[in-house]
C-alpha positions as CSV (number, residue, x, y, z in Angstrom):
1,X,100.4,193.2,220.6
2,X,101.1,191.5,223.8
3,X,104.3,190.1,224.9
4,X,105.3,186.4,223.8
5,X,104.8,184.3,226.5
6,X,106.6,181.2,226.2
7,X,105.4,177.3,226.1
8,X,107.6,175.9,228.4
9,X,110.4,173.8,228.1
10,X,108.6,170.9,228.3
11,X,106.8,171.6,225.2
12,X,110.1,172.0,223.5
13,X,111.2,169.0,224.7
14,X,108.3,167.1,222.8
15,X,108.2,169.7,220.1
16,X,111.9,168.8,219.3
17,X,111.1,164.7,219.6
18,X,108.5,164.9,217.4
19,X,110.9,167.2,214.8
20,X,113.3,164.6,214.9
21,X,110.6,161.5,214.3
22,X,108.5,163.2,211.4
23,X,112.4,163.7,209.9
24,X,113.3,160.0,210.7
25,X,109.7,158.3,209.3
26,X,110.4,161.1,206.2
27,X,113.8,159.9,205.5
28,X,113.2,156.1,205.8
29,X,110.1,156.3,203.7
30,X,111.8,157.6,200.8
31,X,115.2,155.7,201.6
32,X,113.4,152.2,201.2
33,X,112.0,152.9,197.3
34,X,115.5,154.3,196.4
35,X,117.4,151.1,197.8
36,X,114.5,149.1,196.5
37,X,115.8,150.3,192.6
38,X,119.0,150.9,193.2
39,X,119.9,147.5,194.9
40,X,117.7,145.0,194.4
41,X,116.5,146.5,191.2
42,X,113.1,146.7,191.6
43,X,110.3,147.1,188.5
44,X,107.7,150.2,189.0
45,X,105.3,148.3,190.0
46,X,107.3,146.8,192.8
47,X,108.1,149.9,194.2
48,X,104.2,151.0,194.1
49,X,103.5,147.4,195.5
50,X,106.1,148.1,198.2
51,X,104.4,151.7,198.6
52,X,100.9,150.4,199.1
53,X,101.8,148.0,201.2
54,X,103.0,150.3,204.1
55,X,99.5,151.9,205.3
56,X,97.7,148.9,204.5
57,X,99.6,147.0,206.8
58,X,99.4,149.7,209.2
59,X,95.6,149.8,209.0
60,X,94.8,146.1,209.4
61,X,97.1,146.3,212.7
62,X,95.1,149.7,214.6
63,X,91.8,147.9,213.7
64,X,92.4,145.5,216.6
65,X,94.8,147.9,218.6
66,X,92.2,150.3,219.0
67,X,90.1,149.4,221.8
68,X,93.4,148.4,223.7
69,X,95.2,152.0,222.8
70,X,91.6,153.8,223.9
71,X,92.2,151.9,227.4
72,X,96.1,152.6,228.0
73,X,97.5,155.5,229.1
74,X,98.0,157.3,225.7
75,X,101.9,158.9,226.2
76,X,103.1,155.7,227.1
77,X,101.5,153.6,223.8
78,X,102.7,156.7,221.6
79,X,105.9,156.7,222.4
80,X,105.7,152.7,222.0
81,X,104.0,152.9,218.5
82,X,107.0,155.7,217.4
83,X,109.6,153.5,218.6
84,X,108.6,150.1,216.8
85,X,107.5,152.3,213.8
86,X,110.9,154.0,213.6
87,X,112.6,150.3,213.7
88,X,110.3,148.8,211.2
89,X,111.5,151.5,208.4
């Protein structure tokens, strides 16, 4: 085996951004279910209402934001999209 070469400190930077997003989105996706019962005491099938309603919002708005995302410069428009997803949760 060669020796480990490593990625750069650049890549950690972004490795450790995305750690912290995917722990974020994970944490607010299963916070809004549980304060969904727990406050507002919300049926079953509210919460799967609630559930399903998440990525089919999300799909209906990159139909249209597709050709405009394929145009932009694509770090820029990720960063955007993590930001305003991270505040909508």
């Amino acid at each position: 085996m060669g020796a480990r070469r490593s990625l750069g400190r650049r890549f950690g930077w972004l490795w450790a951004s995305y750690a912290v997003s995917a722990y974020g989105s994970g944490l607010g996706f299963g916070a809004l279910p549980l304060i969904a019962v727990l406050v507002l005491q919300a049926s079953p099938a509210q919460v799967s209402v609630l559930a399903a309603l998440g990525p089919a919002v999300g799909a209906l708005i990159a139909l249209p934001l597709g050709p405009w995302v394929e145009f932009h410069r694509k770090r820029r428009v990720m960063i955007a999209m993590d930001l305003a997803g991270s505040w909508s949760c």
